[in-house]
C-alpha positions as CSV (number, residue, x, y, z in Angstrom):
1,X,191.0,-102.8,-116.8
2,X,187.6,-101.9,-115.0
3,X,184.7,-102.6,-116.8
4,X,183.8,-98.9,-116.3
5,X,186.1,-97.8,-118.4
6,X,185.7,-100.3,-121.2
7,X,182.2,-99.1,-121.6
8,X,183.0,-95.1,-121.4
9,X,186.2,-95.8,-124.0
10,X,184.3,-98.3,-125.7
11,X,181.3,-95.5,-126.2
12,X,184.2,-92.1,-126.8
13,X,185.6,-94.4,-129.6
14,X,182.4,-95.6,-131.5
15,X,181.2,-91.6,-130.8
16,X,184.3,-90.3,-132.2
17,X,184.2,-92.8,-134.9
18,X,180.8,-92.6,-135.9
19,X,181.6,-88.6,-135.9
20,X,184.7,-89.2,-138.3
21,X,182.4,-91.8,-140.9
22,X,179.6,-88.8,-141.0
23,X,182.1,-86.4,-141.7
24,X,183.4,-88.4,-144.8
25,X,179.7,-88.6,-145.7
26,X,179.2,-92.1,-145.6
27,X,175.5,-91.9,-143.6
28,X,174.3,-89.1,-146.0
29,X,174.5,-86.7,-143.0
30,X,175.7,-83.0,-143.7
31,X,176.6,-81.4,-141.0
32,X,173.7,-78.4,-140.2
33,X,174.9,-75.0,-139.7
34,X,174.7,-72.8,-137.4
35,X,172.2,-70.2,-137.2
36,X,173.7,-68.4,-134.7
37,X,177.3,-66.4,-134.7
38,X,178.5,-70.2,-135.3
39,X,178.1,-69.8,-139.0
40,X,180.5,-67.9,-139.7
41,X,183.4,-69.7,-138.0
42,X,181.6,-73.1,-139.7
43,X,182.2,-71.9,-143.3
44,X,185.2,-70.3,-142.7
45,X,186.3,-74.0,-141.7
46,X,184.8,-75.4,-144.8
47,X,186.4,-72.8,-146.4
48,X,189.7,-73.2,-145.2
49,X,189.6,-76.9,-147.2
50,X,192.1,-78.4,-144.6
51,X,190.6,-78.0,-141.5
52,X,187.7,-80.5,-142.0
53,X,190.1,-83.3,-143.6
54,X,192.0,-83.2,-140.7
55,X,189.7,-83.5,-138.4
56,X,188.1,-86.2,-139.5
57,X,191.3,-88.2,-139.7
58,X,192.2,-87.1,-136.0
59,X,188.6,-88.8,-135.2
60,X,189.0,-91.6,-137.3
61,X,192.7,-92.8,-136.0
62,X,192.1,-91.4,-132.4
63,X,188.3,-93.4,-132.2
64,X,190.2,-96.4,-133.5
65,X,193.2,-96.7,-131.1
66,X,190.4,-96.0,-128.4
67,X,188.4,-98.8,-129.3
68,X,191.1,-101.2,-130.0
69,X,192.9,-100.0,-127.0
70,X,196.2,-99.5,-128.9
71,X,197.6,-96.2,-128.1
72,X,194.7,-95.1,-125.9
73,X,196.3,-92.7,-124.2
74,X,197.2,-91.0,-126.9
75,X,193.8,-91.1,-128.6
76,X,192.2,-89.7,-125.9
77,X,194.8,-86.7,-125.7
78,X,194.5,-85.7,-129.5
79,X,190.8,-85.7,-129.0
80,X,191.2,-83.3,-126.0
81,X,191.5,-79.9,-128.1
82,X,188.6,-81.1,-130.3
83,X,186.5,-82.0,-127.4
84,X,187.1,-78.5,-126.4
85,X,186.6,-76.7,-129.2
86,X,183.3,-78.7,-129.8
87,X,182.1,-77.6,-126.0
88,X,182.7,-74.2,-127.0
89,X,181.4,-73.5,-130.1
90,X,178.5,-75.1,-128.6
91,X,178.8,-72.9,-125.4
92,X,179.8,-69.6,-126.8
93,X,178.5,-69.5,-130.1
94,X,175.3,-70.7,-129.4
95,X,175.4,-73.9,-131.9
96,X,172.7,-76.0,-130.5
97,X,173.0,-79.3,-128.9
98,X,175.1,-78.1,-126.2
99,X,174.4,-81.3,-124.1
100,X,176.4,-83.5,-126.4
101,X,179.1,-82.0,-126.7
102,X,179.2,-81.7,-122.5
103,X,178.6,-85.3,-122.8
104,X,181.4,-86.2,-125.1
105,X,183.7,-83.6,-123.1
106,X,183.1,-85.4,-119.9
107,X,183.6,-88.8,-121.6
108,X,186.9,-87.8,-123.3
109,X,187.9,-86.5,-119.9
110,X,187.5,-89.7,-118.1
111,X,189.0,-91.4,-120.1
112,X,192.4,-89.1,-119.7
113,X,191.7,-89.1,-116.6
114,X,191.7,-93.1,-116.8
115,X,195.1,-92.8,-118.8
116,X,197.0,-90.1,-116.4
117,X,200.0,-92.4,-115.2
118,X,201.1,-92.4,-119.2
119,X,201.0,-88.6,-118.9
120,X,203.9,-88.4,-116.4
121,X,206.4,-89.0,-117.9
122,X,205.4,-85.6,-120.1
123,X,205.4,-83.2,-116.8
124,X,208.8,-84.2,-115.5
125,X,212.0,-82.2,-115.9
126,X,215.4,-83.2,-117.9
127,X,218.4,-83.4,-116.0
């Protein structure tokens, strides 16, 4: 494996990881809201009572088996609609820090990217 990408899936799974661990509270970090049209989409997520849970578990498992490098494909493909959701809330609904979540996009696409050969398999026909 290049050492590249052992640094960039080293760094998406300590991000995604240390995203998860906030999210559970462990750092004392509550996630700000919005002040923008984001707020509303925010507590109807916190709201909801699932949608947060289940995020944080995607991040937890998906940041682990990118670390470890068990089942990194995979990791990095159930962080791809997260990643995208993240870089457009940021985008669309103006919530601030837009940079890092272009940041954390462009890493999490790397590192599928990185992992495309275990995607084929996915794209080709039955006979």
């Amino acid at each position: 494996m290049p050492r590249t990408i052992e640094i960039v899936r080293i760094l998406c799974g300590v991000l995604v990881v240390t995203s998860g661990l906030m999210n559970l509270g462990l750092f004392g970090f509550e996630p700000p809201i919005a002040e923008s049209g984001g707020r509303q989409f925010q507590i109807a997520m916190q709201e909801a009572g699932y949608f947060l849970p289940i995020i944080t578990a995607v991040f937890l498992v998906a940041g682990a088996s990118i670390i470890l490098n068990r089942f990194g494909a995979l990791g990095s493909l159930l962080l791809a609609p997260v990643s995208a959701n993240i870089l457009l809330f940021h985008a669309v609904l103006g919530g601030g820090q837009v940079t890092l979540a272009i940041v954390f996009s462009v890493i999490n696409l790397y590192c599928i990217w990185y992992y495309r050969n275990a995607y084929k398999p996915l794209f080709k026909p039955r006979t």
